[in-house]
Residue, then its C-alpha position, 0 to 999 in steps of 0.5 A: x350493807x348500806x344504802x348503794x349510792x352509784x354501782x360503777x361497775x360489778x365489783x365496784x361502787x360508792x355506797x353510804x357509810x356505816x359505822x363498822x367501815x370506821x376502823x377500815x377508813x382509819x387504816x387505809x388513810x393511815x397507809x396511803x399517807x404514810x406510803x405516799x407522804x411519809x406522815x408516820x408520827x404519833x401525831x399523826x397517827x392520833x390525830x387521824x384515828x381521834x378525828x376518824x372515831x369522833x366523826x363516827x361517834x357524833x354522826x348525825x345523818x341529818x347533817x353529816x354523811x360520809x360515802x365509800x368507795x368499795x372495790x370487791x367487799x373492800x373499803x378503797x376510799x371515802x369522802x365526809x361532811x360534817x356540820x360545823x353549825x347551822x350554815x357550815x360544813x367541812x369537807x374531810x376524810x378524802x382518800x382514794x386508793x391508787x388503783x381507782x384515781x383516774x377513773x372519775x371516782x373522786x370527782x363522784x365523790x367530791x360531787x356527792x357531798x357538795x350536793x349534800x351541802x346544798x340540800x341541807x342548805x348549807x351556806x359554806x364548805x370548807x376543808x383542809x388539805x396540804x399543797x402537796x395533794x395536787x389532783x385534790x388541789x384541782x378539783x377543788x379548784x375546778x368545783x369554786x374552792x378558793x385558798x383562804x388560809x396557808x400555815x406550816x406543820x412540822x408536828x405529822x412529819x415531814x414539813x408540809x404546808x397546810x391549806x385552808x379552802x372555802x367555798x360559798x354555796 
């Protein structure tokens, strides 16, 4: 089991990545995104499973961390960083099942990982997401994420604007 980070209740908790949570993180975003935002394609699909496997495959816990939500043994979330260089970090692999929004989860988890920027000494953090994600669009918001890049994608399925957020820490 890896390293707890918070206990939020008996059965529920935010706790550090291991490698075996891989495949778990690839299929609960490939549902949630199919069933909330009819991305459903190949592209899709691969892009997902290729960024997801990279990540795990290039880990380095010295500049990198992903964190977990669990709900009774199951893997119900996650939030990453990942080094782009020495000054920058991306934001990615944020999910969390429907059951568990609301509740302050996300915004733990989003916390978590700017903290982590800012111990590594990270001077950036950016992260892509897409207009539609209007819960994850205010917390980036509300944490000094500001939109710097706005681009069509018509390759995951249907026409979805992507967006660029940076923040500087």
């Amino acid at each position: 089991m890896a390293p707890i980070i918070e206990t939020i209740a008996d059965d529920l908790l935010i706790r550090d990545f291991v490698p075996d949570d891989t495949r778990a993180i690839i299929d609960g975003q490939l549902e949630l995104y199919a069933r909330e935002y009819d991305l459903t394609t190949d592209v899709w699909q691969n892009y997902l499973v290729h960024a997801v496997e990279e990540f795990a495959e290039r880990f380095d816990p010295a500049r990198d961390c992903m964190i977990v939500a669990e709900l009774a043994g199951k893997v119900q979330g996650a939030a990453a960083i990942t080094h782009i260089d020495d000054e920058t970090a991306q934001f990615r692999f944020f999910y969390l099942d429907e059951s568990l929004r609301g509740k302050g989860m996300g915004r733990k988890m989003f916390a978590y990982t700017v903290d982590f920027c800012r111990e590594k000494n990270y001077r950036r953090i950016f992260l892509w997401t897409f207009s539609t994600l209007y819960a994850a669009r205010a917390l980036y918001k509300e944490q000094g994420f500001a939109i710097t890049e706005e681009k069509e994608n018509r390759e995951w399925g249907p026409p979805l604007v992507e967006e660029r957020w940076d923040r500087v820490l």
